[in-house]
N, C-alpha and C positions, 0 to 999 in steps of 0.2 A: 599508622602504626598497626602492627601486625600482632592479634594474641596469638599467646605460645599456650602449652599444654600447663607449665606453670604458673604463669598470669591467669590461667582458668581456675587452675587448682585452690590457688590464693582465694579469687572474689565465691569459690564453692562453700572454703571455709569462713569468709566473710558474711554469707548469707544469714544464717543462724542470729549470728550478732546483731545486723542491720533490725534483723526481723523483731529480734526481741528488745532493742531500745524502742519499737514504733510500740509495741505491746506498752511495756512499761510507763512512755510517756502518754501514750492516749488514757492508758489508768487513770495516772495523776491529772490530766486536764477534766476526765470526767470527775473526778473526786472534788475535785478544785470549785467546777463551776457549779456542783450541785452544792457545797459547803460552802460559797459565798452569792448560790444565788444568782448568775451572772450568764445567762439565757440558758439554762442548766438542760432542757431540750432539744435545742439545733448544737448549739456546743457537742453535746453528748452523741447524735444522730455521725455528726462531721467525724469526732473520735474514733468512732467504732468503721467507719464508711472507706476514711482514709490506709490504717493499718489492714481494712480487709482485701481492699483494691490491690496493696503491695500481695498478700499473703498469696489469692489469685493469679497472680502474674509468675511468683516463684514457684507454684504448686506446675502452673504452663511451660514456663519456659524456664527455669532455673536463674542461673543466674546472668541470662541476655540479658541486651542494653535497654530493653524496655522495662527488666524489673529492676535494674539500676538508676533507672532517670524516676521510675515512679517513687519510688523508695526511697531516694534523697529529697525528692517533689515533698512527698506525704512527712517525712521528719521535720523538714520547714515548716509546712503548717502547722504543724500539731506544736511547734517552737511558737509559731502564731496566736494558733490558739491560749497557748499557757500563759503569754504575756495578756492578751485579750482578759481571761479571768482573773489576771491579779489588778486590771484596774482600777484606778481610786485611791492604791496603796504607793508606797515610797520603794516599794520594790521590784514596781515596774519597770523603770528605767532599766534596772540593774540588771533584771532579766533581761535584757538585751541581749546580753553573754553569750545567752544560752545560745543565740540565734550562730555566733564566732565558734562554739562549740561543738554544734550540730555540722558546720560545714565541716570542721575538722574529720567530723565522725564521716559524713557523705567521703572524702577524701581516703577512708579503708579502701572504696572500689578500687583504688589505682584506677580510675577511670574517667579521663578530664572533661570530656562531656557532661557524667552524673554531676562534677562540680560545679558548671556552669549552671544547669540547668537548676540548682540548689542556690542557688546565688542570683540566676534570674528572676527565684520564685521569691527570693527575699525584697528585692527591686519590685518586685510588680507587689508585693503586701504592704511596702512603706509607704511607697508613692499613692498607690489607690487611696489606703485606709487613712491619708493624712489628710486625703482631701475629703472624701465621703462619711469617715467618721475616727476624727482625729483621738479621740478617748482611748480608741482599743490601741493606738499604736504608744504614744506618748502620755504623761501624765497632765502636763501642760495643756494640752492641745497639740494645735499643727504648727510644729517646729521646725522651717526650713532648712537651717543653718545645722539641727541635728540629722534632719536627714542626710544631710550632704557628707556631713562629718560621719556618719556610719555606713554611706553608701563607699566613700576614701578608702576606711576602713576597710565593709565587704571586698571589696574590688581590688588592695592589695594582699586578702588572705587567699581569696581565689586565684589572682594571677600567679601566689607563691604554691600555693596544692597542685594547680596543674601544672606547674613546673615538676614538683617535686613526682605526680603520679605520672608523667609522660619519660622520668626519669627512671621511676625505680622500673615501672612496663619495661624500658629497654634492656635495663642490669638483667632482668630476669629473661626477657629473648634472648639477653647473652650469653646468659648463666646457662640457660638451656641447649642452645645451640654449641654450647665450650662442653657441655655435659654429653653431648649426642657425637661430637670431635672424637673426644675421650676414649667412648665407646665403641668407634669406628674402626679407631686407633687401635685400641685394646685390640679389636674384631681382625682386624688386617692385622695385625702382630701373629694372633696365635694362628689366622690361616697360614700366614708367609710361612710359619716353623712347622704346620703339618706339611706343606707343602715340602720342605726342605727337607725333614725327616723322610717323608715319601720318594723325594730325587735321592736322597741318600741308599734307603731302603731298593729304589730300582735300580741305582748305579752299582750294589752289589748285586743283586740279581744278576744285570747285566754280564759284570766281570765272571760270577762263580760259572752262569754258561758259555760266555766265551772261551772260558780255559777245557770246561767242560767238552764243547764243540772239536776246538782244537787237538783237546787228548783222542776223542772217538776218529776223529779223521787220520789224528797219526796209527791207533790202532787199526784202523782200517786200512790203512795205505800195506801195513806190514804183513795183514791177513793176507792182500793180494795177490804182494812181491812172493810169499810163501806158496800162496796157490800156484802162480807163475812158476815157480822153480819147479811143484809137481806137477802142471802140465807139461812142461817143457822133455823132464824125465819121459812123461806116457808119451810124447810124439815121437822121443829117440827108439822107444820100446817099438811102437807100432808103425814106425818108419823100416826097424826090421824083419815085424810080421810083416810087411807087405811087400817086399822082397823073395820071400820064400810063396807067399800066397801066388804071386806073377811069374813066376818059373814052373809052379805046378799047375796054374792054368794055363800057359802058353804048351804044356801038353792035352790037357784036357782038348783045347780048343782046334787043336786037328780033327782029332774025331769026331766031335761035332760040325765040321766045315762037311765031310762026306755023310752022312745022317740027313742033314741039309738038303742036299742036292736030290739023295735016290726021294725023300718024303715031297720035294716040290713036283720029280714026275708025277704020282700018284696023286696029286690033289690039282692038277691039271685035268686029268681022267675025268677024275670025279667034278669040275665044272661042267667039262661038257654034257655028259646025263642032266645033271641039275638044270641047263636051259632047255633043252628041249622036254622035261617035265615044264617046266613056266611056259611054255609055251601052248601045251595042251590043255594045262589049267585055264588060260585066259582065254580059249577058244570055247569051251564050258561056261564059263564065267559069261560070253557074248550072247551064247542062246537063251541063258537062262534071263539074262534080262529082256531078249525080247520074248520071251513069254510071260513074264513078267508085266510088259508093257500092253499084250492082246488083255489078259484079265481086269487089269484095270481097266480099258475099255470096256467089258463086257460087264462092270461092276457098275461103270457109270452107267449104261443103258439100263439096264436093273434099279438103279437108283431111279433114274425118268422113268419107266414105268410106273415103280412103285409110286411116284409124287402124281402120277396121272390117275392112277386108280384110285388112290385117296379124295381124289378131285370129285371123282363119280360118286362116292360113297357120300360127297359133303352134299353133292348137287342130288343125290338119289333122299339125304333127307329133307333136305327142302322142300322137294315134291311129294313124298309124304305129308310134311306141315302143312304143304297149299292143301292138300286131296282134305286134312282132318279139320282145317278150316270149311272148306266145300261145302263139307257131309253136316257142320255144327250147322251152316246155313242152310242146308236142306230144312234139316231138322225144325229148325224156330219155322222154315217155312209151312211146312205141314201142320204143325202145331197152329199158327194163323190161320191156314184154310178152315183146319176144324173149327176154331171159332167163328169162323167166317159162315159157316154152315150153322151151325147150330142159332148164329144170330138171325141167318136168313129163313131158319125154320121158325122162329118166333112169329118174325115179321110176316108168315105169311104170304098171301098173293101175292106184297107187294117185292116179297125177297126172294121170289122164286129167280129171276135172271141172277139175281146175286149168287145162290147157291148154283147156277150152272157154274159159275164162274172162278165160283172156292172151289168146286167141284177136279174141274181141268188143272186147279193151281197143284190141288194135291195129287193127282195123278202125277202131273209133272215133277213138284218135290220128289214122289216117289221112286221115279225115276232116274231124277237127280243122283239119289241117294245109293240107288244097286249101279250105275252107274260108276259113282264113288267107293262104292267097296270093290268094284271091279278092278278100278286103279290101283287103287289103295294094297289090292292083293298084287298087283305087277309089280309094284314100288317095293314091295316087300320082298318079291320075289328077285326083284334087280338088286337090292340093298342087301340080297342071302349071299348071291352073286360075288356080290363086290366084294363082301365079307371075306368069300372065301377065295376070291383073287388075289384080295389085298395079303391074305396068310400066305397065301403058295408066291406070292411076288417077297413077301419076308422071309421066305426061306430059303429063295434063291437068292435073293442078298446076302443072307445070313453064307452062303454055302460060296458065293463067289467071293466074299469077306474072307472067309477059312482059308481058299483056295488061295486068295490073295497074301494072305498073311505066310502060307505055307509056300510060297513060293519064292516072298521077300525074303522069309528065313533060308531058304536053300540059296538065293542070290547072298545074303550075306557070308552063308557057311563059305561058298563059292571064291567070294572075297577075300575072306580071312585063307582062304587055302592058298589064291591064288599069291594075298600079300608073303604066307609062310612060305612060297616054293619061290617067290624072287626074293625072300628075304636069305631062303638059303642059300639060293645062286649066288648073290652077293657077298655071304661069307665064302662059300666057296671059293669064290673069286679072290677075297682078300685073303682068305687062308692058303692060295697058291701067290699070291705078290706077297704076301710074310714071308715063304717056306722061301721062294726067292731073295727078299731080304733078311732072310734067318741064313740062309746060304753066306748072303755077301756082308752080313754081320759077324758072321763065324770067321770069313777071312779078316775083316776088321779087328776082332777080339784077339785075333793070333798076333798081328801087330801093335795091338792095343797093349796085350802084356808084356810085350817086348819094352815098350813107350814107359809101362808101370813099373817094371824094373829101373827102368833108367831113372826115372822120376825117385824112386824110394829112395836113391841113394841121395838125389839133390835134397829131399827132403829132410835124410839124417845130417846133412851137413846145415840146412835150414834151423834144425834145433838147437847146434851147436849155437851156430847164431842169434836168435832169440833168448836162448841163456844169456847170451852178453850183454843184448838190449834190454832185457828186464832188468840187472844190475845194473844199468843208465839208467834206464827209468826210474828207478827205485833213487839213486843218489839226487834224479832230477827233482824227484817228489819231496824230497828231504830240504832240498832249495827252495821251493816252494810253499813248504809249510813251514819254512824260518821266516822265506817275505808275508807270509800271511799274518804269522805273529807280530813282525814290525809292524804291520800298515794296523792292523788291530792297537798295540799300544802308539801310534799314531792319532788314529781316532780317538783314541779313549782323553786325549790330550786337546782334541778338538773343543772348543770353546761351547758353551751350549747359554741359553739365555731364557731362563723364567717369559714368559708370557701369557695372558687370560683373554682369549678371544675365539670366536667363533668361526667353524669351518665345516666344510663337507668333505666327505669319506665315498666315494662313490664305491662299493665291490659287491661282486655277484650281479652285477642286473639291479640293485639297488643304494639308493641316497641314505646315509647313516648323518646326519650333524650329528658333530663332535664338539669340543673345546680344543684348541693349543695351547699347547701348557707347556713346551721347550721350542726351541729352535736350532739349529746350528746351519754349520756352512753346508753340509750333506743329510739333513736328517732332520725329524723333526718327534715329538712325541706327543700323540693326543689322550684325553678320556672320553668315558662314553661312547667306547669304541663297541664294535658288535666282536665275537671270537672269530679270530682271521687265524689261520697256519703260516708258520712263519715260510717264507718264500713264494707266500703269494702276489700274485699281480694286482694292483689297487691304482686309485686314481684321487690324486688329491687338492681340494677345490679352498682354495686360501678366500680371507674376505671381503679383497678385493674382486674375487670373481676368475682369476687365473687359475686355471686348471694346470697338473705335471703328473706324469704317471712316478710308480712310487713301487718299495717290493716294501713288503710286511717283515721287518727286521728279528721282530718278537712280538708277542701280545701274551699278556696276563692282566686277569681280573678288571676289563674294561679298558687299560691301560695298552697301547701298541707301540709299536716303536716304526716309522715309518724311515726308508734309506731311497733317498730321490737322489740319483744318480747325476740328471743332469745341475745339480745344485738350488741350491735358494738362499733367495738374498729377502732379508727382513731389515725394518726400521730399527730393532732394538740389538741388530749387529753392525749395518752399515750407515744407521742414519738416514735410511729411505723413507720413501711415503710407504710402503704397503711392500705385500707381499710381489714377490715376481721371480718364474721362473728364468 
């Protein structure tokens, strides 16, 4: 059995009650057994222990099935206990009752478990206490034939509560679920009529632009035929001017045919100067790069110089650094001899070889040393040298650079002369093949206006013509837009059928899900649409996964109106499985 939201509801407000009969009765057992005496201690401990354990459980868990089974458990006892303290009296027996009453009460849960378990607890207090201590149950003693007879008893009040609470449980899942129907019911009624108000409301929409569409096209059809009528008038007009324009240049165009001829002598002439200047230009142009060619040789030698003299200058200080190395070693050398001396003048007899010996060192230091400055001035002297080779080799770089640079610019001046004097050979050239064909154009144009006359005239006869065919045209468009208005109240007639299902809208480069909300034989209409222009190209993906391309009919307010040409067939027009184009 399944709880509902109202079989919960129920045992929330059943709680309270349960809670306060275990209250009230544990009062009276304590009251009872401390006023006759009757283990007025453990009695009173069990009282307060049993209603607490319920109290606990509800405080946890509400009204789940374990404060259900404890709670009808602890009323039993404490129905126990009550009879327990009136023993000795003649109104024990009688309380018995209580024990048929208390299950009644366990039986609020609507919960046939709590019942059982209330009924077990009564079986396991009779049977124990009849044998371990027959006083507390009966007044007699242990009386088989009574247990038996009140076990009958328990056992058909219990089998009739759990009948009755596994019964009302289900009235009330019914009750609830015919309540949630109801609801649904209600729910789908009032969608079905905004829906139907909304196809209402779009099906005018629909109609007021359709007629709407239809009127701008017929005016527009009428602007046209009107424009037509005024061009046709400008072409009979200017089918005249061109008549009269073709006579008076078929004179013009003599005299120009003679203009012609005498201007292509004279720009013959003037070719031939023009080549024989190009040709002195590019024999200029020839020298100047090979002088061009010797400088940069003479630039690059200059360059290897210069990288050779720099060479000397690097090697000219190295030999310097050797020479002032040299001379630091002279130097410490003569400084030793002197101590060398001075020691041997200590020592005496025995230093006198020694001091010949420092003696000769520092002579030769000595000479080490002017030796070293003698270098040392050549090095210095070569290193002036270099110095000022390496200037005068930069400034003949510098100065073959110049020459180099001034000599590319006159090669390029050269160039640009040489390109201007065949560039104007070239027009030359083509402004005598023009004046040639300005010649044999001018006779062209003489014939040409003769050809434009004759034409004007076919031409005003062409307008007569086209005046006629735009009055066809014009009757044919009026045909037209009478079948366009049939096949319009055709469609409008077209069946269409409510539907609530899911699909895709492919347009722009992206996936839109939508809803289908109609269908028909050519068309279909979705929401949740993105803003589409009517006449646009779209692509429309049904649920089963069938894709049809599709033109945007209309769209307003999320709403579109989709026109698939090549058709669609749905379940809820022909009885099919799904959608398919």
């Amino acid at each position: 059995m399944t709880d509902s939201s109202s079989l919960d509801r129920l045992r929330l407000a059943f709680l309270p009650v349960m809670l306060g009969a275990l209250g009230v009765l544990a009062a009276i057992v304590t009251a009872l057994a401390w006023w006759r005496d009757v283990m007025p201690v453990p009695v009173t401990v069990l009282a307060l222990l049993l209603p607490g354990a319920a109290f606990a459980a509800a405080r946890r868990h509400g009204a789940a099935a374990i404060t259900r089974h404890l709670s009808s458990a602890a009323l039993m006892m404490l129905v126990g206990l009550l009879v327990l303290t009136s023993s000795g009296t003649h109104l024990q027996i009688d309380l018995h009752m209580v024990f048929f009453a208390a299950l009644a009460v366990a039986a609020g849960w609507c919960c046939w478990s709590s019942i059982l378990v209330a009924a077990g607890v009564v079986a396991v207090h009779h049977l124990a206490l009849n044998v371990l201590y027959p006083a507390a149950v009966f007044p007699n003693g242990a009386e088989y034939l009574r247990v038996v007879l009140h076990a009958v008893v328990l056992i058909t009040e219990a089998a009739a509560l759990v009948l009755a609470a596994r019964q009302l449980a289900r009235a009330l899942a019914s009750a609830e679920a015919a309540t949630r129907q109801a609801a649904d019911s209600v729910l789908a009624q009032r969608r079905a009529e905004a829906a139907a108000s909304q196809d209402r409301n779009l099906e005018a929409h629909r109609q007021r632009r359709l007629v709407e569409v239809v009127a701008e096209f017929r005016d527009a059809l009428v602007e046209i035929e009107h424009k037509v009528e005024r061009e046709t008038g400008g072409m009979r007009e200017t089918a005249l001017a061109l008549s009269g324009v073709a006579e008076q240049s078929s004179r013009q165009a003599a005299t120009s045919e003679a203009t012609a001829s005498a201007t292509a002598q004279n720009v013959l002439s003037v070719s031939a100067g023009a080549e024989e200047l190009s040709a002195s230009i590019s024999d200029i142009a020839g020298q100047t790069e090979r002088a061009r060619g010797l400088i940069a040789h003479m630039t690059e030698i200059a360059r290897s110089t210069n990288e050779e003299v720099e060479q000397l200058a690097v090697v000219a200080d190295r030999i310097g650094t050797v020479m002032g190395l040299i001379k630091s070693v002279a130097d410490q050398t003569n400084l030793l001899a002197l101590n060398a001396t001075i020691e041997a003048a200590r020592a005496g007899a025995a230093g006198r070889g020694f001091a010949v010996v420092a003696s000769e060192v520092k002579a030769l230091s000595g000479q080490t040393m002017r030796a070293a400055d003698e270098i040392v001035s050549q090095v210095e002297a070569i290193q002036a040298s270099t110095r000022r080779t390496v200037g005068s080799v930069h400034a003949m770089a510098s100065a073959t650079q110049e020459v180099n640079a001034l000599t590319t610019s006159i090669a390029v001046s050269v160039d640009q002369q040489r390109a201007a004097t065949q560039e104007i050979s070239r027009t030359v050239a083509q402004v005598a093949q023009g004046s040639s064909e300005a010649h044999a154009g001018a006779v062209s144009v003489s014939q040409a206006t003769r050809e434009t006359r004759r034409h004007a005239g076919t031409a005003l006869a062409a307008s007569e013509s086209l005046k006629a065919v735009a009055a066809d045209l014009a009757r044919s468009v009026a045909q037209f837009v009478q079948r366009v208005t049939t096949d319009l109240d055709e469609r409008r007639g077209t069946v269409r059928v409510g539907v609530d299902e899911a699909a895709i809208l492919h347009a722009r480069g992206w996936r839109h899900p939508v809803r289908l909300v109609e269908v028909s034989s050519h068309g279909a209409r979705v929401s949740g649409a993105p803003h589409l222009a009517p006449g646009e190209a779209v692509e429309f993906e049904a649920a089963d996964g069938a894709r049809m391309p599709a033109v945007v009919a209309w769209s307003d307010g999320g709403m579109a109106g989709l026109d698939i040409r090549a058709g669609l067939r749905h379940r809820a027009l022909d009885g099919g499985l799904g959608l398919a184009a």
